[in-house]
C-alpha positions in Angstrom: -17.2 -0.9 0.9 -13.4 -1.4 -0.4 -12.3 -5.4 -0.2 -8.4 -5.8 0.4 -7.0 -8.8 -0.7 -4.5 -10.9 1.5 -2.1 -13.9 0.8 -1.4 -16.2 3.9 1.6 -18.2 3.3 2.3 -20.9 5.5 5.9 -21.4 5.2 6.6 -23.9 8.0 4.3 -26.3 5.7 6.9 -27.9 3.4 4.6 -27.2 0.3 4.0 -23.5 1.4 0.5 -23.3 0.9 -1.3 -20.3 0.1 -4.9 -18.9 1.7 -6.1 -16.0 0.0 -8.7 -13.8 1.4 -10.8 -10.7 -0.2 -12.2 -9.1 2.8 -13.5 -5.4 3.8 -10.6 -3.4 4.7 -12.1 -2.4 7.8 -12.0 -6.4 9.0 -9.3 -6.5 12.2 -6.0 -8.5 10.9 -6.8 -10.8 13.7 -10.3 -11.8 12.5 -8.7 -12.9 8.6 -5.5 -14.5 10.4 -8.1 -16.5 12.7 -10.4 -17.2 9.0 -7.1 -18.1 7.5 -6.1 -20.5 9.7 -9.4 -22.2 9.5 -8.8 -23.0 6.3 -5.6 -24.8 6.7 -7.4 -26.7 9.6 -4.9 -25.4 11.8 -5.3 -23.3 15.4 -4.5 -19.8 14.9 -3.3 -19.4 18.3 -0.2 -21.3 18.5 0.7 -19.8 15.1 2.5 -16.5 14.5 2.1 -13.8 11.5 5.3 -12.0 9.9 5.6 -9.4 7.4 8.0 -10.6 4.8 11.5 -9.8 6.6 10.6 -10.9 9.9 8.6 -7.9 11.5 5.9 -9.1 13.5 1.7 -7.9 12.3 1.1 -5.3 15.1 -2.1 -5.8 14.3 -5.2 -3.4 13.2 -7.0 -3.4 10.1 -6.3 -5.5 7.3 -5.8 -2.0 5.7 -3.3 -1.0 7.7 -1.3 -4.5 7.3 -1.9 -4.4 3.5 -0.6 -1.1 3.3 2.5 -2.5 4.7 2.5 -6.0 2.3 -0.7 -7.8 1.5 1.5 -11.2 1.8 1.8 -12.0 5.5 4.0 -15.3 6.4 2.8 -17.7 8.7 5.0 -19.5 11.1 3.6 -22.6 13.2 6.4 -23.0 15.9 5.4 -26.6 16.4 6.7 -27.4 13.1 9.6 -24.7 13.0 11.0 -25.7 16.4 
């Protein structure tokens, strides 16, 4: 199975740390968001995914969202405000 390769940038952190994930390109966006936030020890549901630009991660496979920018910004509105 084809592996798609996604870079998690959490850019509310001050020293923008990076998660990268290889996962099957079938895997739902959700489940690596949720893996990704795991790995910064942080709740994935009070966080929020971007594409660069702004527009929000509709969602689907990691495919689909890879197709569109295999770097995905992650905002924590705690920190943000």
């Amino acid at each position: 199975m084809a592996q798609v390769t996604l870079r998690f940038i959490f850019i509310s952190d001050a020293d923008k740390p990076v998660v990268a994930l290889r996962v099957p390109e079938d895997m739902l966006f959700q489940e690596a968001f949720v893996t990704a936030a795991k790995k910064q020890g942080k709740d994935a549901s009070i966080l929020t995914a971007t594409l660069p630009g702004g527009s929000p991660v509709a969602g689907g496979t990691v495919k689909e969202v890879a197709d569109r920018s295999a770097n995905i910004h992650v905002i924590d509105p705690s920190i943000v405000g």
